[in-house]
C-alpha positions, 0 to 999 in steps of 0.5 A: 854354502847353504846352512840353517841355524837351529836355535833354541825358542826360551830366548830371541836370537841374540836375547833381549837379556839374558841368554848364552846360547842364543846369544853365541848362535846370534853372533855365529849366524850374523858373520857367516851372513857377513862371510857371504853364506847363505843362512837360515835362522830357525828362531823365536819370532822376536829375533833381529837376524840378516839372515832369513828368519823362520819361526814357529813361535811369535816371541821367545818362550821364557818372555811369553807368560801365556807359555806353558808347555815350552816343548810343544813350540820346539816339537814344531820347530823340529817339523819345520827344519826338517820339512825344509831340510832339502833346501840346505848344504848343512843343519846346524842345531843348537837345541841339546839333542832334541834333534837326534832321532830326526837328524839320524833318518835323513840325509843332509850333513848335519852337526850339533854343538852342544852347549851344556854340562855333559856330566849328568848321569841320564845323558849317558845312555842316551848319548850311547844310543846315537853314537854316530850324531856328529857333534861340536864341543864348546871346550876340550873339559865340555868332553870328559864325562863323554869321551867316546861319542863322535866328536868333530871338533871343538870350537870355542865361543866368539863375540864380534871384535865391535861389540865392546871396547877396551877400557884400558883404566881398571874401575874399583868395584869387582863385577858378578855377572850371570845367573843367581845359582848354586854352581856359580856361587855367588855367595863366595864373590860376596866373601871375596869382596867383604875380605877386601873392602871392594864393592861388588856389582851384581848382575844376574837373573834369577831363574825358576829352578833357583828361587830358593836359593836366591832366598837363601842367600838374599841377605848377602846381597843387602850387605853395604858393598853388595849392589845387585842390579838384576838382569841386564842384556848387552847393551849394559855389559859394556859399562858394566864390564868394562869399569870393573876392577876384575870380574869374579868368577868362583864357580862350583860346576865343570862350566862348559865355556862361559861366555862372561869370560870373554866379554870380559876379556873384551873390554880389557878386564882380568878375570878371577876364576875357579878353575874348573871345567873350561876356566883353564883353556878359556884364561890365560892364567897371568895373562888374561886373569887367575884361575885359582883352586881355594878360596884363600887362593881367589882373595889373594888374586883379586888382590893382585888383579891390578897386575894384569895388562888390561890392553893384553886382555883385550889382544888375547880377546881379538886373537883368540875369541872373535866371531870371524874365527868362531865361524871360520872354524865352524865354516871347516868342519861344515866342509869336512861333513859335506866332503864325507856325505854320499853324492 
């Protein structure tokens, strides 16, 4: 099959920090490549891919300090998908709905995976003036504030079975890994720790739109168990991850899969989590960790976390999480597109 991977230009693909949806699209294209497709990567041009690369921009935008109109390179980028669209069985697009309007006046098969929140009020009208773009979620909970739009399926996020090891010995501080933002609260992962005298890792960005936040909450990270260590890309995640007593996860937003999860889980690590958004398909609550309502709830559970199976983590991982079976499924709905276009 010939399939082009449209990927978002703020980050490489996979980022060299970090990067959710550059990182999934990196992972995706990497095993169709290796299932014997033939890929096109449309991506920023400091991007490492087997496949062949297309790029409308020398390196990705958040890195590039000359950048100040980021919308500009994606305008391009759209032009040059398009322009090539004939040389493909399927586009596959990763950049929200910024391909909508184009997507609907040509004919190749083509299919969007939405990898954000969908609850803002502004994407209604939107959405319900393309309701016949096919689209992906990334979790059945992805889908509520949009239930009517023209879903194809769900296909849940994977990491590739190599890229962690099982760290079967649970470590002794709790791990917080992500960005420095109000929805994910990093403030209640500090309380959990100070509750039960356990250190805490921090490892998280800080993005423009939350500096004050990160202000807000600075002095938090200055407490004696609190090491925030900044950015770290996934080389780090391993160690990092992996040492970990448990992963704290107390987020205050519907999060739409949350690829952390996962890593942990890879790396044999339970996970303590609030259960919003994907939190309760994503973890396997007793199993793979605790997905917890309160925050008396989420104490008592980082408490127990010690009775979660580390090596059960990391079959669940396996099972459920991997890339082959995230592109396989892809792969399928591709099929069902191709199948419904006119010959």
């Amino acid at each position: 099959m010939r399939i082009a991977q449209v990927a978002p230009l703020y980050e490489s693909v996979p980022p060299k920090l970090y990067g959710g949806t550059e990182r999934v699209v990196a992972y995706l294209t990497e095993e169709l490549v290796r299932q014997g497709h033939d890929v096109t990567l449309f991506a920023s041009g400091d991007s490492v891919t087997r496949a062949r690369l297309v790029s409308p921009c020398r390196q990705s935008l958040r890195l590039d300090e000359g950048c100040i109109d980021q919308l500009a390179h994606h305008v391009v980028l759209l032009e040059q998908v398009f322009s090539m669209a004939r040389e493909f069985d399927v586009l596959h697009f990763h950049v929200d709905y910024l391909n909508f309007a184009l997507s609907r006046r040509q004919c190749v098969p083509h299919l969007t995976t939405l990898h954000g929140r969908l609850d803002i009020p502004d994407l209604a009208p939107l959405y319900r003036e393309f309701p016949d773009i096919p689209l992906v979620s990334i979790s059945d909970a992805q889908r509520a504030p949009l239930p009517w739009v023209n879903w194809r399926g769900t296909v849940y996020h994977g990491l590739p079975a190599e890229l962690y090891a099982l760290h079967p010995e649970p470590g002794r501080y709790f791990a917080f890994l992500g960005r420095i933002s109000p929805e994910k609260r990093v403030d209640r992962a500090i309380a959990i720790a100070r509750r039960l005298d356990i250190p805490l890792k921090i490892a998280a960005k800080v993005d423009r739109v939350d500096l004050a936040y990160f202000e807000s909450i600075k002095p938090l990270l200055e407490e004696p168990l609190v090491e925030f260590i900044g950015e770290i890309g996934d080389h780090e995640k391993d160690e990092f991850l992996g040492n970990a007593l448990a992963l704290l996860m107390p987020i205050d937003w519907p999060e739409p899969f949350g690829l952390v999860m996962i890593e942990a889980m890879a790396c044999g690590t339970p996970i303590v989590a609030r259960r919003q958004g994907s939190v309760p398909e994503v973890i396997e609550d007793g199993v793979t960790g605790f997905a917890v309502d309160s925050a008396e709830a989420a104490l008592c559970a980082a408490a127990h976390v010690g009775s979660i199976d580390r090596r059960r983590c990391r079959e669940e991982f396996e099972r459920r999480f991997s890339a082959s079976r995230m592109a396989t499924d892809y792969v399928a709905v591709y099929a069902d597109l191709l199948a419904e276009a006119p010959t």
